[in-house]
N, C-alpha and C positions, 0 to 999 in steps of 0.2 A: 504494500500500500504506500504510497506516494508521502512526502513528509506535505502537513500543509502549511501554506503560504503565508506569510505575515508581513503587510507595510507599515512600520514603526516611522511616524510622521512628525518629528521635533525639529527646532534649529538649535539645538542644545545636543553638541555633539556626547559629552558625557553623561548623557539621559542614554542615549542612542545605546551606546557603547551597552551602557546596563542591561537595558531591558534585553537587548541582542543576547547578551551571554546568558540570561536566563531562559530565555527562548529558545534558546538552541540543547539547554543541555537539556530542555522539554523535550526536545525532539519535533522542534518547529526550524522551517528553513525564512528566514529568516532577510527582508530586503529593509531599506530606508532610502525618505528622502528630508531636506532640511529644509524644504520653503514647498509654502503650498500648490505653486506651479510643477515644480519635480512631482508635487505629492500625486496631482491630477493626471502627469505623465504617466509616469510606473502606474499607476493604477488601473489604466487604460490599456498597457502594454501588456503588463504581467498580471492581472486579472488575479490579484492576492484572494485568497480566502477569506483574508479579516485584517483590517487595516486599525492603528491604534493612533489615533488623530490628537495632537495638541491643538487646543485651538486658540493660543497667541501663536502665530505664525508672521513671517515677513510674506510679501508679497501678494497672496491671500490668506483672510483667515481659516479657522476652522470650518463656522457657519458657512461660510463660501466655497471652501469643499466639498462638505458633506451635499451642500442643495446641487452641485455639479455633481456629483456621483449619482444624485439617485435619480435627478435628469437626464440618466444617460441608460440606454435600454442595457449595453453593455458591462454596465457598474452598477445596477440599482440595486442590485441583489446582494453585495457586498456586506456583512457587519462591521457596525465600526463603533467601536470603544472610543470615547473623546475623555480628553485628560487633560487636565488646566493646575495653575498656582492660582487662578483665577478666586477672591472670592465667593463662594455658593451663591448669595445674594446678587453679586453680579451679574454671573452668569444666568440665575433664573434670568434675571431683569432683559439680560438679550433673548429670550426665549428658549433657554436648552430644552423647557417642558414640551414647547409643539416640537424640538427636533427627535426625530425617531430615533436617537442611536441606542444601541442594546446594552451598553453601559455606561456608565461616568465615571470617571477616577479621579478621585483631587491631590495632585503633588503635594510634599512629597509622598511617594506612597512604598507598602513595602511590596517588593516585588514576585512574594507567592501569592498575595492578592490580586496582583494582576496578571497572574495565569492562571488564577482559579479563575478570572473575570472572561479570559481569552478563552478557555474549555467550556467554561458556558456559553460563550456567544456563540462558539462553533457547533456545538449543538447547537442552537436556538436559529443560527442563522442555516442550518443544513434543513430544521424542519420547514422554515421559510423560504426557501429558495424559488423565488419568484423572477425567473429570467424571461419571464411574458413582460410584454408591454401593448 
């Protein structure tokens, strides 16, 4: 069985680095990009399983990922875990609540939490696999 896919989406190359080496010794293969254009790239290209989105980003944010991915017949289907330093209050206030993602994680955080978060979404996002449009 195929390992599966992961786009870890920071511009904090020492987040990157982290999660990468937890994820891998998961037995997840493992890409990144550092700015939300790369992020939109590879996502497109390499059609990850489950992408783990920060959303302070340069060039776009999160929220401007995430509504490109799932306006896209070819990415809607993707789970995406978003993760912030961001206040919870804040982030409600830009609306995280209408965004569908399959989980939220708040920096910093520890990192078997966020493979227990990436093993639930995979499940969650295999029972939902909605590649109709």
């Amino acid at each position: 069985m195929p390992k599966k896919r992961i786009l870890i989406v920071d511009d904090e190359p020492e987040i990157i680095k982290a999660i990468e080496i937890r994820l891998k010794l998961s037995g997840y293969e493992v890409m990144d990009a550092c700015d939300g254009q790369m992020a939109l790239s590879k996502a497109r290209k390499m059609k990850p399983d489950l992408i783990i989105l920060d959303l302070l980003l340069p060039k776009m944010d999160g929220f401007q990922i995430y509504k490109a991915l799932k306006a896209n017949c070819a990415t809607n289907h993707i789970p995406i875990i978003a993760y912030t330093a961001q206040n919870p209050e804040v982030v409600a206030e830009k609306g995280i609540e209408a965004v569908d993602m399959v989980d939220f994680v708040l920096k910093p955080f520890d990192t078997t939490v966020l493979v227990l978060a990436v093993e639930k979404a995979l499940r969650k996002g295999g029972e939902n696999d909605n590649t109709h449009c």
